[in-house]
C-alpha positions in Angstrom: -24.2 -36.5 -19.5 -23.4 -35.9 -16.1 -21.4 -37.4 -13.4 -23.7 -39.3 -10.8 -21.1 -38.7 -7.9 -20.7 -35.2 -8.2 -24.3 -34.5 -9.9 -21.9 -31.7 -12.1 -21.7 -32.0 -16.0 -18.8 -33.3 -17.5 -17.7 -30.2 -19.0 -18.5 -28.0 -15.8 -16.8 -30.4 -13.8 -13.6 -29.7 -16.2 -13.5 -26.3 -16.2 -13.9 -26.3 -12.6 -10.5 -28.8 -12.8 -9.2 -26.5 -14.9 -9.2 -23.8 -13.2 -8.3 -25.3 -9.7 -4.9 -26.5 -11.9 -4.2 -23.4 -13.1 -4.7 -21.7 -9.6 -2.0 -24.2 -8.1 -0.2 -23.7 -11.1 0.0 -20.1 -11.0 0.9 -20.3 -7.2 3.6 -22.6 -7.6 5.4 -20.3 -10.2 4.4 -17.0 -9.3 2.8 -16.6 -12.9 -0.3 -14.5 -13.4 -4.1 -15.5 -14.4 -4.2 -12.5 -17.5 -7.8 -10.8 -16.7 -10.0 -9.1 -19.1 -9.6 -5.4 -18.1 -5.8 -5.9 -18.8 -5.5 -4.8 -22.3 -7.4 -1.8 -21.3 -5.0 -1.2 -18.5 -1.9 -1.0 -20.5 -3.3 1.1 -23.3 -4.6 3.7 -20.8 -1.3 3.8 -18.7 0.5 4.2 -21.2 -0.3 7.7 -22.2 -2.5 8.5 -18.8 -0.9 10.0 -15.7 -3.2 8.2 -12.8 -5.7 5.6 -13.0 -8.8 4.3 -10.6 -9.6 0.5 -10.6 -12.5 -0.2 -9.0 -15.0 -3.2 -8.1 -16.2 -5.2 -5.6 -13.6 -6.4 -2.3 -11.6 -9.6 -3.1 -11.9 -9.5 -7.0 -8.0 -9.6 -7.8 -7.7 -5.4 -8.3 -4.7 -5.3 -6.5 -2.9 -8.3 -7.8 -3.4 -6.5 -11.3 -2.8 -3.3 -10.4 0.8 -5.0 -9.1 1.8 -5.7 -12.0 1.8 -2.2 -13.8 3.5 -0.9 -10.4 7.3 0.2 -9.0 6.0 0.9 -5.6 3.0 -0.5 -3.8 1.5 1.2 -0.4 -1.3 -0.4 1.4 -3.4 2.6 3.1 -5.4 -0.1 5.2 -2.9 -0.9 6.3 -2.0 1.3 9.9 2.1 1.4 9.3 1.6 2.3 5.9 -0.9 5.1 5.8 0.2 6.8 8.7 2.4 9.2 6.9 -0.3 9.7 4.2 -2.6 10.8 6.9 -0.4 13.2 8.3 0.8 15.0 4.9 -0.5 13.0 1.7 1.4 15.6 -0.7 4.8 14.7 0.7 4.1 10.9 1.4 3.2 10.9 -2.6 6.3 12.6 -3.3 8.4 10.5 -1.6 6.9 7.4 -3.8 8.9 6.2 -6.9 6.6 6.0 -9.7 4.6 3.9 -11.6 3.1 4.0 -7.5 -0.1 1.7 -6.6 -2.1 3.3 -3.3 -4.4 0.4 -2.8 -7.5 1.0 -1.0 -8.0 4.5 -1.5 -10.6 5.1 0.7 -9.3 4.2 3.5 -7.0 7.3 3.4 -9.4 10.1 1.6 -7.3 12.6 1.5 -5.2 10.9 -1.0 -7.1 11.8 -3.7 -6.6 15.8 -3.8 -2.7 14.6 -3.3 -2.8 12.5 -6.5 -5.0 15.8 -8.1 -2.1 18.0 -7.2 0.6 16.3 -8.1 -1.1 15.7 -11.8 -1.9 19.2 -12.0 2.0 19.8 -10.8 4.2 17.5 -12.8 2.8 15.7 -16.5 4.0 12.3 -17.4 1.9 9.0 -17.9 1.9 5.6 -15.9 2.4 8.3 -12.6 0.0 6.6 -10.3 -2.7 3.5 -10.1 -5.0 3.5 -7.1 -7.1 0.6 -6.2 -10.5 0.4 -4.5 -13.5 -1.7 -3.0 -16.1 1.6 -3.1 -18.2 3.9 -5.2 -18.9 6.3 -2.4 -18.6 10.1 -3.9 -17.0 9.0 -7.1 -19.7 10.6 -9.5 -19.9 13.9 -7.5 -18.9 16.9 -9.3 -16.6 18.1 -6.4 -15.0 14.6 -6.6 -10.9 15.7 -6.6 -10.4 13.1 -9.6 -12.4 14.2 -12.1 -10.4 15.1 -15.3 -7.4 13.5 -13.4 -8.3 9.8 -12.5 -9.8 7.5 -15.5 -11.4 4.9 -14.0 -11.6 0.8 -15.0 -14.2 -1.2 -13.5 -13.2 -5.0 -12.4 -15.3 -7.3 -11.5 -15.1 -11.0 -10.3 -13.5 -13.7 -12.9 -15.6 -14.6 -15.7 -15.3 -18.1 -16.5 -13.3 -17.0 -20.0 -10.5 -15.6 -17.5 -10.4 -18.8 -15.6 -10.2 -20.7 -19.1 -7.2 -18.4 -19.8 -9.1 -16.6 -23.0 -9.6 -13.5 -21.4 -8.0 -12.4 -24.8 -10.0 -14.1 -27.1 -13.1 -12.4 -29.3 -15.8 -11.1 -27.1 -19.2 -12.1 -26.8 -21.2 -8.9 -27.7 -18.9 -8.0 -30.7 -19.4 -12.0 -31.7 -23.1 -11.4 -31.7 -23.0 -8.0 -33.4 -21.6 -9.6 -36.3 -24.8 -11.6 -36.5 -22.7 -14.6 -37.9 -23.9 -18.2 -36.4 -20.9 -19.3 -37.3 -19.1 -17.3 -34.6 -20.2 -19.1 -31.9 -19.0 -23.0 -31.1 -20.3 -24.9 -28.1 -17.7 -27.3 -26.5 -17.7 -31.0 -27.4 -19.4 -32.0 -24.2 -20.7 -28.7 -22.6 -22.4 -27.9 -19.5 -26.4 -29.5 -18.7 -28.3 -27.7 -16.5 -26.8 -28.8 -13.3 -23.4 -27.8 -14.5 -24.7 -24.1 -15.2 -26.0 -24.1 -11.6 -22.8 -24.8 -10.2 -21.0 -23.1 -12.1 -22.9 -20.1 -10.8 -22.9 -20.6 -7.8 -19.0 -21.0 -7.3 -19.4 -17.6 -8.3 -15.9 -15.0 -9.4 -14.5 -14.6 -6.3 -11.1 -15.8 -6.7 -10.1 -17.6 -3.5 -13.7 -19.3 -3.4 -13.5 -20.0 -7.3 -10.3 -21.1 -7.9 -9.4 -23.8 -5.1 -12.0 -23.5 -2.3 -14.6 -27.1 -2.6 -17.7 -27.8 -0.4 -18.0 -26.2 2.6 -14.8 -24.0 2.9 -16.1 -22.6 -0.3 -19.6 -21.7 1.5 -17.7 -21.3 4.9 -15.7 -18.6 2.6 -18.7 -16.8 1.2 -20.6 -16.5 4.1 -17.4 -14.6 6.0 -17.4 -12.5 2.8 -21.1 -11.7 3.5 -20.6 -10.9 7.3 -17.8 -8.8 6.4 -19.7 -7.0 4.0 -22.7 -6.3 6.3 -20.4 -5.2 9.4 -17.0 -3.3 8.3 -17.1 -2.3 5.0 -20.6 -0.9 5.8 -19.6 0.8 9.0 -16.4 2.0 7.4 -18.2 3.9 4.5 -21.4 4.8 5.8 -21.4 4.5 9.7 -22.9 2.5 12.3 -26.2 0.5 10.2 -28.0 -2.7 12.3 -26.5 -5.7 10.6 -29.9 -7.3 11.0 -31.9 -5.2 8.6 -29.1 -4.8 6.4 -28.8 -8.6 6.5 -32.6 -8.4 5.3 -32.6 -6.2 3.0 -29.5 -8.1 1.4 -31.6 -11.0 1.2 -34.9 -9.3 -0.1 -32.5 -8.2 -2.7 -31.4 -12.0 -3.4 -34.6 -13.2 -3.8 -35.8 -10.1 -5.9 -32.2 -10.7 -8.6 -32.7 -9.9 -12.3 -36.3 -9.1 -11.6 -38.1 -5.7 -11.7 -40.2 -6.2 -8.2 -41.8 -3.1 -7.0 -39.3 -1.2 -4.5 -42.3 -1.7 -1.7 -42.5 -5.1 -2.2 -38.7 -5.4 -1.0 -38.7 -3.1 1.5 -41.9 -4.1 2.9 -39.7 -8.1 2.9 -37.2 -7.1 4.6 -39.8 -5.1 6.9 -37.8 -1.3 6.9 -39.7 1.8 5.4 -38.6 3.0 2.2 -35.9 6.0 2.9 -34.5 3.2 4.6 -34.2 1.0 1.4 -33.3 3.8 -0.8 -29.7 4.3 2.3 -29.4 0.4 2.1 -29.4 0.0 -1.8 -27.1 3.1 -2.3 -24.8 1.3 -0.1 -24.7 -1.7 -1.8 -24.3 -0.3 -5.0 -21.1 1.9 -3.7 -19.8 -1.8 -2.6 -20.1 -2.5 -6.2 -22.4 -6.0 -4.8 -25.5 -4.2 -6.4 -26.0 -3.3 -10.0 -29.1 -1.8 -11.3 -29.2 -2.3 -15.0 -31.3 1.2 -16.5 -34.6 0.6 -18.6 -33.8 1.0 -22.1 -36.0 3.8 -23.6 -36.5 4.6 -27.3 -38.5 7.2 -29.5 -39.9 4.7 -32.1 -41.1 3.0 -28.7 -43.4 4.1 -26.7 -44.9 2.4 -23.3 -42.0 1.0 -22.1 -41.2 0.6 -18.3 -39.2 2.8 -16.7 -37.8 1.1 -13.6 -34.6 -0.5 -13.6 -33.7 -4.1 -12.9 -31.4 -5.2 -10.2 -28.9 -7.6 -10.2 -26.2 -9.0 -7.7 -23.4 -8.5 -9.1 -22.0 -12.1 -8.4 -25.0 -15.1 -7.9 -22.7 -17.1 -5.1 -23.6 -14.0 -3.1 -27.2 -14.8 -3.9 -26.4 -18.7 -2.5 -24.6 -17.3 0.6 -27.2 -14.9 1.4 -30.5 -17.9 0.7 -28.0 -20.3 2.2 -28.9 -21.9 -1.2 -27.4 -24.9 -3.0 -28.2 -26.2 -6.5 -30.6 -28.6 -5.2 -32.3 -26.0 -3.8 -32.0 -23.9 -7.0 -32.9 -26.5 -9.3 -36.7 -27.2 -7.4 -37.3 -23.8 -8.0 -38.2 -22.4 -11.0 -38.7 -18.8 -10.5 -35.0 -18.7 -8.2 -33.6 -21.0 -11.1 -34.3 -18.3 -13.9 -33.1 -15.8 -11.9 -29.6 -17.6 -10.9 -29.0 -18.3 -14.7 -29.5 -14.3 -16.1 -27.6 -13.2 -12.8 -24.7 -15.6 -14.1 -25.1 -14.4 -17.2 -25.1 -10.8 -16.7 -21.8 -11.3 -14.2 -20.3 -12.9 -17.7 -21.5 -9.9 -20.1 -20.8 -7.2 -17.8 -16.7 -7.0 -17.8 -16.9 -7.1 -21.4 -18.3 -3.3 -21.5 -15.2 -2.1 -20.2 -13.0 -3.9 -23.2 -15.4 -3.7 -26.4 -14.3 -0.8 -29.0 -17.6 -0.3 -29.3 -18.5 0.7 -25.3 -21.5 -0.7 -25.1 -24.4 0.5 -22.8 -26.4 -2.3 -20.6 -30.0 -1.9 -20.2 -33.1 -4.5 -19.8 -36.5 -3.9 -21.4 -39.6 -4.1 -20.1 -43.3 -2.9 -21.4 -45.6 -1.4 -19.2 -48.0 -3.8 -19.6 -45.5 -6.9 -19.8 -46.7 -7.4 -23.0 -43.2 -7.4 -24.2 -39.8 -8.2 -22.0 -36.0 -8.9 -22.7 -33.3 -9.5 -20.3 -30.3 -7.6 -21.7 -30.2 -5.1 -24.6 -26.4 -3.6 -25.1 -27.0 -0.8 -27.0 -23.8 0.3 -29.4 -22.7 3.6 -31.3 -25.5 5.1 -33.7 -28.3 3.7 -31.8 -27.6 0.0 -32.9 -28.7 -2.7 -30.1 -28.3 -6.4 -29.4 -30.7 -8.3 -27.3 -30.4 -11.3 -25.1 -32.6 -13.9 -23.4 -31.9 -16.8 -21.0 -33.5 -19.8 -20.8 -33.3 -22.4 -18.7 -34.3 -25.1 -21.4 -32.1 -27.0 -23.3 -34.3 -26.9 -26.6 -35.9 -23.3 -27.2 -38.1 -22.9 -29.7 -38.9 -20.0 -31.9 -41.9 -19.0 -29.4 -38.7 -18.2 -26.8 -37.4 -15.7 -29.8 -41.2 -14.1 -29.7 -40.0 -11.2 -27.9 -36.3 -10.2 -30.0 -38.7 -10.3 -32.8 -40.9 -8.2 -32.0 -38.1 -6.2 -31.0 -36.3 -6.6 -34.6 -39.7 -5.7 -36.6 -39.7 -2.4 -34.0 -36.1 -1.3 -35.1 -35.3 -2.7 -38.7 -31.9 -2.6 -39.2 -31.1 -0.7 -35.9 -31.4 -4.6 -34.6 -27.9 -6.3 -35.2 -28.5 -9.3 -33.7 -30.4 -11.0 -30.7 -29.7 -14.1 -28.7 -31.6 -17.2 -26.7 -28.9 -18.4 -24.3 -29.9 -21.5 -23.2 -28.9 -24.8 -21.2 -28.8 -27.3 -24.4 -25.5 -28.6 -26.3 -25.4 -26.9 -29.4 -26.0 -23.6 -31.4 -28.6 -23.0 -34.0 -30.6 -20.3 -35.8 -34.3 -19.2 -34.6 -35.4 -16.6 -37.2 -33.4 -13.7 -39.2 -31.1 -12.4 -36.9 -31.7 -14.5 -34.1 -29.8 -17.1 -32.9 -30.5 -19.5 -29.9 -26.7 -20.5 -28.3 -25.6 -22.6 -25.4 -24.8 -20.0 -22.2 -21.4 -21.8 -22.6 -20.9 -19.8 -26.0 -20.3 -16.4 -23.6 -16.6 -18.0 -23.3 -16.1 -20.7 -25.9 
């Protein structure tokens, strides 16, 4: 049931409480919120010499980074990167060690610095750099490769802002294909509660203790920002206009597979335009594109890939949506819910043993669709749909079964996530559980 006044379920409404408390609480004393990519952190620093954190502006990399760190240098900030501009070997030198050089790119030539000195002098925990872009990280005269490992952060997941960022994860849960795994709380979200949720998005200033409109206020700076200096600063001088549409073509267009024509002919700029705009946001890390997942035994499947902002408050800011304006939706509704979803999943793939790969499915004559397939070691998969229905029924399931009878026992387990109260089993192998289950 949920609260008339606020119009947010009971149980969003406390972990919203929650995690406002343990905000001021964490202020107060100075403690720390643990994060998910933390246990992966101190295993790899403790036998690597340099480390890359990456992900999107403003999602708490540096604060975590600090805390593995004897010396931190801020290279945006003027004072501080001067001497790394004029001579980045000595500057690094100079640094006592474990060092943190946050923001990177701000100071390029860092990197061949933090290559030399690896290549110079072994040792692990040697240095930790921090930063908001993907720009020229996967090419093969990249100065990192074989010397920088890099974690991927991304914006809190509601687990982390629950404090059980160290508690069982959701894909290995499901792999296990054990109902009893999964537990909804007492008095868990409704519909409206998922929607805000959402929409109060991972950032953690905005998340944690921004309300109303200082929370949109917020987001909307963080949008500006996004579409004027960090653009200009890693790709030159774009038109904040069509980048603004484009943004919002992409908004509209989340967790779907729309025809790149039919968002670049929205936003009203030609396609090599739209190709330079959506490799831009993706180097932000504000853009994912989740890969078509292909198969020998299956044939006719879609190959394009499905793209998702990486944090759906980004979709509200963008829209200038709230979840009255969700909710009389449908088609925006659905695709609100699966990008929540998908910002809960994702930071898992960085922590599972198992690494698993994120991919959505699609046949070519849409015969056949599922949201998210994480595909594990020896070709083993798990599938997930959301709903935005409290009570699916086994016609919801239709498409993880035929996806089950397709792979036999290459199929561990496949999900309905949906907006009801409590867990249940659908068919063999297929289990329909409350979105809340991706933390509980």
């Amino acid at each position: 049931m949920k609260d008339r006044k606020s119009g947010i379920g009971k149980h969003a409404k406390a972990v919203l409480k929650t995690t406002q408390k343990r905000y001021c609480m964490c202020v107060a004393s100075r403690d720390y919120v643990p994060r998910l990519a933390d246990a992966r952190l101190q295993d790899l620093i403790s036998e690597l010499p340099a480390l890359l954190i990456t992900g999107p502006r403003a999602t708490g990399k540096t604060t975590t980074a600090r805390r593995h760190a004897r010396t931190v240098v801020r290279l945006d900030v003027e004072a501080q990167a001067r001497a790394f501009q004029a001579d980045p070997d000595v500057a690094l030198r100079a640094l006592p060690t474990p060092a943190l050089l946050d923001e990177w790119q701000a100071v390029p030539g860092v990197l061949g610095a933090v290559k030399r000195a690896v290549d110079d002098e072994a040792g692990a925990g040697r240095f930790l750099l921090t930063g908001s872009v993907r720009a020229d990280l996967d090419a093969q005269t990249w100065p990192g490769t074989g010397r920088l490992v890099r974690v991927q952060m991304y914006g809190l997941a509601v687990r982390e802002m629950l404090g059980r960022a160290q508690e069982e994860l959701f894909l290995d849960r499901l792999a296990r294909a054990d109902i009893e795994a999964f537990q909804a709380p007492r008095d868990p979200p409704d519909l409206l509660g998922y929607v805000e949720l959402a929409l109060r998005g991972g950032y953690p200033d905005a998340a944690l203790h921004l309300t109303g409109a200082a929370r949109h206020a917020w987001l909307e700076g963080y949008l500006d920002q996004l579409l004027t200096r960090d653009v200009e600063q890693l790709d030159g001088a774009r038109d904040p206009l069509l980048l603004r549409r484009y943004f919002e073509a992409l908004a509209l267009n989340t967790a779907g597979v729309a025809h790149d024509k039919t968002i670049y002919d929205a936003a009203g700029i030609n396609r090599k335009t739209a190709v330079a705009y959506q490799r831009l946001f993706e180097n932000l890390f504000v853009l994912d594109t989740l890969p078509a997942w292909s198969n020998n035994r299956l044939s006719r499947l879609a190959r394009a890939g499905k793209r998702c902002i990486t944090d759906a408050s980004l979709v509200a800011a963008s829209l200038r949506l709230d979840e009255t304006a969700v909710l009389r939706d449908g088609d925006l509704l659905g695709r609100i819910l699966e990008t929540f979803v998908v910002s809960q999943i994702r930071p898992e793939v960085e922590l599972s043993l198992a690494r698993p790969r994120l991919y959505h499915l699609r046949a070519r004559d849409g015969a056949h669709e599922i949201d998210l397939i994480a595909e594990l070691p020896a070709g083993n998969v798990v599938a997930v749909e959301v709903k935005a229905d409290a009570a699916p029924r086994l016609a919801d399931a239709r498409h993880l079964e035929w996806l089950r009878e397709q792979l036999g026992d290459r199929f561990l387990a496949g999900a309905v996530l949906h907006t009801g109260p409590r867990p249940f089993r659908l068919a063999e192998r297929i289990f329909a559980l409350p979105i809340s289950t991706l933390w509980e």
